[in-house]
PQR file of N, CA, C, O and H, with PARSE charges and radii, in Angstrom:
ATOM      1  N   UNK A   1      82.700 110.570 114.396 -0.4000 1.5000
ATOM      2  CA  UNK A   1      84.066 110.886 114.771 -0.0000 2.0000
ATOM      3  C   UNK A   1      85.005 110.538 113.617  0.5500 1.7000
ATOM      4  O   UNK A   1      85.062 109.479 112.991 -0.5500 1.4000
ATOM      5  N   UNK A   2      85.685 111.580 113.475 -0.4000 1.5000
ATOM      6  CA  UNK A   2      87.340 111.105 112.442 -0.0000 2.0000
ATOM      7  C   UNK A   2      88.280 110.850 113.253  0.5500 1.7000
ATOM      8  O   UNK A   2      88.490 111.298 114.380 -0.5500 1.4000
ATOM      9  H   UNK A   2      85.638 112.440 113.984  0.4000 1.0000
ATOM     10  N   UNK A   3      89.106 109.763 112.347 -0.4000 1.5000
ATOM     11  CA  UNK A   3      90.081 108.930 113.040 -0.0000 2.0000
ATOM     12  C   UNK A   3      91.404 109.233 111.676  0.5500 1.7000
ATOM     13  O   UNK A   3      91.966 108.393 110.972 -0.5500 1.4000
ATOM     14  H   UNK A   3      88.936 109.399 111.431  0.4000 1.0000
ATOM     15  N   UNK A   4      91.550 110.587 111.692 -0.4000 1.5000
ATOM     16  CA  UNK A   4      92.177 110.818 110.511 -0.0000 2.0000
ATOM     17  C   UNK A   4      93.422 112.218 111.146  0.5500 1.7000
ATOM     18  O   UNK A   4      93.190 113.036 112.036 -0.5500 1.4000
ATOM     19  H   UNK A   4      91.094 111.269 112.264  0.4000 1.0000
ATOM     20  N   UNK A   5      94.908 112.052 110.188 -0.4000 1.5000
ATOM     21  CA  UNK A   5      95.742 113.334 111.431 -0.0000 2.0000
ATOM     22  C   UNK A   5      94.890 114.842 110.648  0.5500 1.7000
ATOM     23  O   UNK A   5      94.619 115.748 111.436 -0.5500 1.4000
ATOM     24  H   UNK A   5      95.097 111.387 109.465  0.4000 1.0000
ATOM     25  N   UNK A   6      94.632 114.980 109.629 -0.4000 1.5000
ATOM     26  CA  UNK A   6      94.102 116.340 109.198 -0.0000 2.0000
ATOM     27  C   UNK A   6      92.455 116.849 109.743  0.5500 1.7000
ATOM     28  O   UNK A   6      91.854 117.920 109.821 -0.5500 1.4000
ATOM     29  H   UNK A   6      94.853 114.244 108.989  0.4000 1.0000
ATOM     30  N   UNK A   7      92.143 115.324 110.069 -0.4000 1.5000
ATOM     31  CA  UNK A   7      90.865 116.395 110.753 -0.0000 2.0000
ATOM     32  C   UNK A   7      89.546 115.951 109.805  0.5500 1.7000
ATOM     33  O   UNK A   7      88.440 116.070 110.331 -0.5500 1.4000
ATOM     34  H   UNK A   7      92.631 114.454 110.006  0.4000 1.0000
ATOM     35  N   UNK A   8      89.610 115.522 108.641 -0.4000 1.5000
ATOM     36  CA  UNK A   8      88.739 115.858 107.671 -0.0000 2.0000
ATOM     37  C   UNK A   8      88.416 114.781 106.427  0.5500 1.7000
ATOM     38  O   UNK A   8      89.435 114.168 106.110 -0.5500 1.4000
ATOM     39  H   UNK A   8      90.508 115.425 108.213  0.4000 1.0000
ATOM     40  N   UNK A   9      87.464 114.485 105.805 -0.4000 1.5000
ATOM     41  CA  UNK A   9      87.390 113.530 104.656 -0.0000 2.0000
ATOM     42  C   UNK A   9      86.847 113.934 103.724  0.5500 1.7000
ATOM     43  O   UNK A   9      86.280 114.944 104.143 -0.5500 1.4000
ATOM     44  H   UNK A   9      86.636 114.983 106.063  0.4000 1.0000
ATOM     45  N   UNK A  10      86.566 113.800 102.426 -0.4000 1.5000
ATOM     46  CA  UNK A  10      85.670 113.961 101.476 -0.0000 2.0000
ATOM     47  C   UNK A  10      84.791 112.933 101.790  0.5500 1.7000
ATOM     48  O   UNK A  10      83.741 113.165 101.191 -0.5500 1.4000
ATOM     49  H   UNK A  10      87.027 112.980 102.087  0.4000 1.0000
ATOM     50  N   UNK A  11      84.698 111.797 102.507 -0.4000 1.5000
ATOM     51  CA  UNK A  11      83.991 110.587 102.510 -0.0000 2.0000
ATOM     52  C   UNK A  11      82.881 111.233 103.449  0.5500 1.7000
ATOM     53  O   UNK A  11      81.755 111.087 102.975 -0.5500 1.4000
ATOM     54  H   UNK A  11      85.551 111.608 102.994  0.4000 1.0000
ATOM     55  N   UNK A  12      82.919 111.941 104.718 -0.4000 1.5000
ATOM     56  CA  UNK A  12      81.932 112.372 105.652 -0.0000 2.0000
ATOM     57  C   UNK A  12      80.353 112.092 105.285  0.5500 1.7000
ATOM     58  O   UNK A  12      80.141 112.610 104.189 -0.5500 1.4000
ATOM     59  H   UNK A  12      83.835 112.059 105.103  0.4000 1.0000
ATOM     60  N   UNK A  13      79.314 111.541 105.737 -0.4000 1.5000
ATOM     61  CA  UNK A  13      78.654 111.663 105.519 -0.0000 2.0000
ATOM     62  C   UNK A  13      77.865 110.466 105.119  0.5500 1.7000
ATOM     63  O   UNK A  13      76.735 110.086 105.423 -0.5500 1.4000
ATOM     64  H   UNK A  13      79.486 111.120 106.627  0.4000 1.0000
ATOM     65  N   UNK A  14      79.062 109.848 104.126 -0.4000 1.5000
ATOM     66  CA  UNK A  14      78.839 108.237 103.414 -0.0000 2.0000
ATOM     67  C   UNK A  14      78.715 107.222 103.665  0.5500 1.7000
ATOM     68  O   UNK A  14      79.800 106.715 103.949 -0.5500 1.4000
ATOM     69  H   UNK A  14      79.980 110.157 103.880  0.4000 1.0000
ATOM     70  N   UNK A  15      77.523 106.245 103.759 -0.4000 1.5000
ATOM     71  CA  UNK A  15      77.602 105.380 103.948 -0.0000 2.0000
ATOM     72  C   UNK A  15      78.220 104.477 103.506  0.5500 1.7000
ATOM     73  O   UNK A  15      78.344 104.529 102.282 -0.5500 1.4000
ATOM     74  H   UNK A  15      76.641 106.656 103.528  0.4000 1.0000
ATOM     75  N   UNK A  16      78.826 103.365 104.153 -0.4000 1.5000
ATOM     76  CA  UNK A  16      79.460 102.674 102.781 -0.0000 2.0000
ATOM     77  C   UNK A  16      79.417 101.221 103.508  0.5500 1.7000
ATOM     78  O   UNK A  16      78.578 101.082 104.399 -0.5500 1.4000
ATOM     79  H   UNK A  16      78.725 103.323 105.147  0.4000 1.0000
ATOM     80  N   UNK A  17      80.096 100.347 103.251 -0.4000 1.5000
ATOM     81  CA  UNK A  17      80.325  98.921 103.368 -0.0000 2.0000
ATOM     82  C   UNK A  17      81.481  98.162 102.929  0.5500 1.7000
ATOM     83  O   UNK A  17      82.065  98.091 101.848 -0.5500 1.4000
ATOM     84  H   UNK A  17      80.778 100.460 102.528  0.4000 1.0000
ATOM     85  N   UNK A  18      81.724  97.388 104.529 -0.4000 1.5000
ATOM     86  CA  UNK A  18      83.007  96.768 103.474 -0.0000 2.0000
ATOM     87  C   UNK A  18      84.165  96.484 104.617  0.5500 1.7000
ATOM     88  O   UNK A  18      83.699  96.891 105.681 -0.5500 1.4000
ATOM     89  H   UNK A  18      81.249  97.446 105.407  0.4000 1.0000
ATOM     90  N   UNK A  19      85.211  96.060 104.778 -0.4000 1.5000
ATOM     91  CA  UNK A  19      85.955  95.087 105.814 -0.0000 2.0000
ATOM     92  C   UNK A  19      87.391  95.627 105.629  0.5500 1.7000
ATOM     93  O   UNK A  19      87.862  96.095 104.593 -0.5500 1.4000
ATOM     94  H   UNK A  19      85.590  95.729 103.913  0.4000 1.0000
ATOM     95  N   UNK A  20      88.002  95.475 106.830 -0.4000 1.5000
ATOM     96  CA  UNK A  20      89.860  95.888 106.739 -0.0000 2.0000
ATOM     97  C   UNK A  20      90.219  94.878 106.113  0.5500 1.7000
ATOM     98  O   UNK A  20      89.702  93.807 106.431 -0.5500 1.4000
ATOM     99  H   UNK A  20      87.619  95.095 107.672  0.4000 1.0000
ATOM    100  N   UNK A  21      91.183  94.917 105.067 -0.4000 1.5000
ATOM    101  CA  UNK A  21      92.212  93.942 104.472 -0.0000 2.0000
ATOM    102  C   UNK A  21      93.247  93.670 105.043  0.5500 1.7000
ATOM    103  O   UNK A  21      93.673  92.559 105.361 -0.5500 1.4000
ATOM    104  H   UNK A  21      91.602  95.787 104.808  0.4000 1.0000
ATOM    105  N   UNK A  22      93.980  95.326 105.296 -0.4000 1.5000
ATOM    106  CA  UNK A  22      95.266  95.299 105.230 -0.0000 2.0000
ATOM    107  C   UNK A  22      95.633  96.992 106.072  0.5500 1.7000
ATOM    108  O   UNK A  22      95.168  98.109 105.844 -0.5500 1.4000
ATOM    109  H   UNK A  22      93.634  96.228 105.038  0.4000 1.0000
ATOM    110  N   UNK A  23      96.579  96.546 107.006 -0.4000 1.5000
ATOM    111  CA  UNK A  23      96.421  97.997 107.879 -0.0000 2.0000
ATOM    112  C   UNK A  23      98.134  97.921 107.394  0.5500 1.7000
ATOM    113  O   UNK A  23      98.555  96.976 106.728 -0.5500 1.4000
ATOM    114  H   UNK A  23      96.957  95.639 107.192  0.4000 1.0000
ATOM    115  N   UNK A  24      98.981  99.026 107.829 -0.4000 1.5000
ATOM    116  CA  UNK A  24     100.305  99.166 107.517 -0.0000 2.0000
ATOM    117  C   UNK A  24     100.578 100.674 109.056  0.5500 1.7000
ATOM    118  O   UNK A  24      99.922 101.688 109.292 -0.5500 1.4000
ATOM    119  H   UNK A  24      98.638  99.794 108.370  0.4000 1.0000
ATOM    120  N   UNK A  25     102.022  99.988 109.848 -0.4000 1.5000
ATOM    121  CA  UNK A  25     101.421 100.926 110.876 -0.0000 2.0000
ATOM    122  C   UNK A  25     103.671 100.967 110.909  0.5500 1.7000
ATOM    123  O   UNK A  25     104.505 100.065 110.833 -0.5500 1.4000
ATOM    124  H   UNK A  25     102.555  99.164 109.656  0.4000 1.0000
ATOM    125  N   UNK A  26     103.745 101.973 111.007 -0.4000 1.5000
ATOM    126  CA  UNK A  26     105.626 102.779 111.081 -0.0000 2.0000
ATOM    127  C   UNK A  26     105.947 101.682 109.699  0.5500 1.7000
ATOM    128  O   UNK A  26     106.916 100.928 109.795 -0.5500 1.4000
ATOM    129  H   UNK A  26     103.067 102.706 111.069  0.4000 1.0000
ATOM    130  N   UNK A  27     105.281 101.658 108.727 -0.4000 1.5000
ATOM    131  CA  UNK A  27     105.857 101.038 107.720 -0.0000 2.0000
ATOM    132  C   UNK A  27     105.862  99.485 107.843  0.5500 1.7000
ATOM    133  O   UNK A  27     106.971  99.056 107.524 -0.5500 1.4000
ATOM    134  H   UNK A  27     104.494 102.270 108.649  0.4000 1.0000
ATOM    135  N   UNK A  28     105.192  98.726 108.117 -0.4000 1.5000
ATOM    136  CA  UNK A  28     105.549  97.189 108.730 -0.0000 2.0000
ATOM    137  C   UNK A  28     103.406  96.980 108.556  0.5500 1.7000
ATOM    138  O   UNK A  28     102.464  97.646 108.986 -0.5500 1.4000
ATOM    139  H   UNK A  28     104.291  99.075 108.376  0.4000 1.0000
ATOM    140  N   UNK A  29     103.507  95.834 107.790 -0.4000 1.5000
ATOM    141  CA  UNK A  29     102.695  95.231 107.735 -0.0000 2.0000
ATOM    142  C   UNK A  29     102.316  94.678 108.653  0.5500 1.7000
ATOM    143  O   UNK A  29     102.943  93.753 109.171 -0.5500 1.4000
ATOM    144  H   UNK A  29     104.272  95.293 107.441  0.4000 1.0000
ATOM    145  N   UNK A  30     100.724  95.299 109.248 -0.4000 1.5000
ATOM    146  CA  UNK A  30     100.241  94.789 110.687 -0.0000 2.0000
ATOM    147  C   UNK A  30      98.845  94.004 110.535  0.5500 1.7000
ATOM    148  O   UNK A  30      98.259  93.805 111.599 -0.5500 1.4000
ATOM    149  H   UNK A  30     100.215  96.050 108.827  0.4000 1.0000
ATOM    150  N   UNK A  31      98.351  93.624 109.595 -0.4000 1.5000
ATOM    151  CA  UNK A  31      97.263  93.102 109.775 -0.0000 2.0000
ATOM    152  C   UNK A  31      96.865  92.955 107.936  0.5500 1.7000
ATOM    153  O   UNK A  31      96.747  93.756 107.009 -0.5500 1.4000
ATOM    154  H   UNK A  31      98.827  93.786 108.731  0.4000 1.0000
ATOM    155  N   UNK A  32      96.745  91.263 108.123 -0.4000 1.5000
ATOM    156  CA  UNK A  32      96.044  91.211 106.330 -0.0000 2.0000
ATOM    157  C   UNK A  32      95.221  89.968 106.343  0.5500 1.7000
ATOM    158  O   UNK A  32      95.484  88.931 106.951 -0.5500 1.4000
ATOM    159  H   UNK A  32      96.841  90.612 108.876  0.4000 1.0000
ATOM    160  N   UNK A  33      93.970  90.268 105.429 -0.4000 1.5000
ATOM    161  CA  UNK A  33      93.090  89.398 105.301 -0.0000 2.0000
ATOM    162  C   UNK A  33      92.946  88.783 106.387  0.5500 1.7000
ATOM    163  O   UNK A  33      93.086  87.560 106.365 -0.5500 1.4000
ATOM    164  H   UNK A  33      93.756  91.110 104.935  0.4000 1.0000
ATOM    165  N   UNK A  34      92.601  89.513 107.745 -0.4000 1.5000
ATOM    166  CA  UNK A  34      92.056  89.002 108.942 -0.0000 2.0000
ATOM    167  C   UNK A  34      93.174  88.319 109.858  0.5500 1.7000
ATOM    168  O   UNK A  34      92.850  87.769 110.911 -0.5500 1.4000
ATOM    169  H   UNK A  34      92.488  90.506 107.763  0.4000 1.0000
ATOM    170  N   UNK A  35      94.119  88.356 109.547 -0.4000 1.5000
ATOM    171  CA  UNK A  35      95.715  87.707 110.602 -0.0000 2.0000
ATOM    172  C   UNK A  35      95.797  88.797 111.071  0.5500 1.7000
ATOM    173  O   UNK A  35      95.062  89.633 110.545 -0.5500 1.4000
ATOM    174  H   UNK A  35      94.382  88.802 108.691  0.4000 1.0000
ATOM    175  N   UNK A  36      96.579  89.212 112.082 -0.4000 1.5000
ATOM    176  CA  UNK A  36      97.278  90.158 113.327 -0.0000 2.0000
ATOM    177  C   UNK A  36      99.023  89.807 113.150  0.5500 1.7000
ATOM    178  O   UNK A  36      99.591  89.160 114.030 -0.5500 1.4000
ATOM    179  H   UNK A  36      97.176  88.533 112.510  0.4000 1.0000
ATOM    180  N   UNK A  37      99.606  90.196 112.199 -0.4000 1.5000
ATOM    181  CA  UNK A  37     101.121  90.056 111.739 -0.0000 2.0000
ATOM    182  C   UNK A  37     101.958  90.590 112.835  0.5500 1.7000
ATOM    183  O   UNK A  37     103.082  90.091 112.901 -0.5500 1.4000
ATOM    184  H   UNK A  37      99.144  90.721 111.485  0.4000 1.0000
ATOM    185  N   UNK A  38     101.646  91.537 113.751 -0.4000 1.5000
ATOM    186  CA  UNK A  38     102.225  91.842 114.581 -0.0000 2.0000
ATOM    187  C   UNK A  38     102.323  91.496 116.235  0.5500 1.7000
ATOM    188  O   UNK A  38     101.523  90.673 116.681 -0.5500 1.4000
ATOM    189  H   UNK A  38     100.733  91.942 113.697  0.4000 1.0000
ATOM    190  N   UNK A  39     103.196  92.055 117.042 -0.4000 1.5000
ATOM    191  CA  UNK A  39     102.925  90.833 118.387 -0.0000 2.0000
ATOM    192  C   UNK A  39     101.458  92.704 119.353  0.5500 1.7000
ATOM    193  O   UNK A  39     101.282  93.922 119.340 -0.5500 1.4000
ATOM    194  H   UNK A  39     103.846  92.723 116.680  0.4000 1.0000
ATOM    195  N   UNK A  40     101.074  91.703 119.797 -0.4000 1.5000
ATOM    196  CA  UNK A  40     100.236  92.498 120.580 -0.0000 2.0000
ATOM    197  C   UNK A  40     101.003  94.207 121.375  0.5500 1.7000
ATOM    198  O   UNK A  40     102.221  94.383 121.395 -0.5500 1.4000
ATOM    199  H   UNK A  40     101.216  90.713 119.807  0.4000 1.0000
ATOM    200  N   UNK A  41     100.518  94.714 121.649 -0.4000 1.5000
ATOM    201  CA  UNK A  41     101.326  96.479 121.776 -0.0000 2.0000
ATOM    202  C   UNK A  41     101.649  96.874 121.201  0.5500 1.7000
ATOM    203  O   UNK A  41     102.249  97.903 121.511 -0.5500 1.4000
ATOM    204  H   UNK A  41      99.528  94.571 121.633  0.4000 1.0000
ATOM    205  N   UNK A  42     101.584  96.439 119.651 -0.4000 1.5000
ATOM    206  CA  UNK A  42     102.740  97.260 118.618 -0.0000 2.0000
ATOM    207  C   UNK A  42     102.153  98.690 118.103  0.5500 1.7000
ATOM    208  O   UNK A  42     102.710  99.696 117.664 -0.5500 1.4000
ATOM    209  H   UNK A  42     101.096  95.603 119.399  0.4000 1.0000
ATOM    210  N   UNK A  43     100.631  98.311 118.371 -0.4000 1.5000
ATOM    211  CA  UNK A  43     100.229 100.155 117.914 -0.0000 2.0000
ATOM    212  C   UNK A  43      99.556 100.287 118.816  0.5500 1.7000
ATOM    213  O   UNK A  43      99.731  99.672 119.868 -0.5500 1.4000
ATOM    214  H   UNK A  43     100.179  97.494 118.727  0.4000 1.0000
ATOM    215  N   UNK A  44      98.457 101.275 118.581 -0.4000 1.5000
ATOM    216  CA  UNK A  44      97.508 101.756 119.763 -0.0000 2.0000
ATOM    217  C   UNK A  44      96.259 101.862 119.208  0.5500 1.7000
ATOM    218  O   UNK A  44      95.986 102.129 118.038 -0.5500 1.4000
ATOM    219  H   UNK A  44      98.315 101.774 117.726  0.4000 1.0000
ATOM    220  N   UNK A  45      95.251 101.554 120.451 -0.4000 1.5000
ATOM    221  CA  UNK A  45      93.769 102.457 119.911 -0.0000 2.0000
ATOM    222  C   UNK A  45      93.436 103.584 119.747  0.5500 1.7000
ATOM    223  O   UNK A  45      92.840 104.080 120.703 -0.5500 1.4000
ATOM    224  H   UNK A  45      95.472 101.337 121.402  0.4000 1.0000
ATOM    225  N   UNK A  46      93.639 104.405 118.611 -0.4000 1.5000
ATOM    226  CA  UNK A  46      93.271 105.915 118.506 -0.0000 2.0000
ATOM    227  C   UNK A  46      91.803 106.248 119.311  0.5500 1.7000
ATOM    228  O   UNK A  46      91.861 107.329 119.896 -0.5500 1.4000
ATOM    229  H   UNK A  46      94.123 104.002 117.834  0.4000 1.0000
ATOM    230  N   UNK A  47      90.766 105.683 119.430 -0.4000 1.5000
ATOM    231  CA  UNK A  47      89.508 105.813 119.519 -0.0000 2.0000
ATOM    232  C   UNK A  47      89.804 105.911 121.416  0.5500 1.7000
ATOM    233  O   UNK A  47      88.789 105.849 122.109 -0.5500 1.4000
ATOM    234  H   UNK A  47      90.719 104.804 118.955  0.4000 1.0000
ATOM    235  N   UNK A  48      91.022 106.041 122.057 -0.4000 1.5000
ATOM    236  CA  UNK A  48      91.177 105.987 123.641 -0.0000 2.0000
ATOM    237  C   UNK A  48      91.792 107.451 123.824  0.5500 1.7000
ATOM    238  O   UNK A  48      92.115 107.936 124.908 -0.5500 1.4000
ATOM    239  H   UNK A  48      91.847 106.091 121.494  0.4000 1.0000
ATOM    240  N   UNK A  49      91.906 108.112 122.493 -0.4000 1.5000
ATOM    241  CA  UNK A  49      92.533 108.973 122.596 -0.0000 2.0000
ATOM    242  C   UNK A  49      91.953 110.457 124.008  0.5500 1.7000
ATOM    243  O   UNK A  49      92.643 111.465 124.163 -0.5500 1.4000
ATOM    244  H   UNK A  49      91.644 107.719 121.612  0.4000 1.0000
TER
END
């Protein structure tokens, strides 16, 4: 599944490896090096879509 607004990646296919740093969600820093900067509800789970 893509979790992307166009639909599409060059990555498809790839395995890869490796951890979220740093998410950025209406411009506002929501998540870095494993903290939750924001208060709980502030975005959503795309994957409930």
């Amino acid at each position: 599944m893509i979790f992307a607004r166009c639909g599409w990646t060059p990555f498809e296919g790839w395995q890869v490896r490796g951890r979220v740093r740093r998410v950025t969600l209406r411009g506002r820093e929501a998540f870095k090096d494993g903290r939750a900067l924001v208060e709980p509800g502030y975005g959503r789970n795309v994957r409930e879509k």
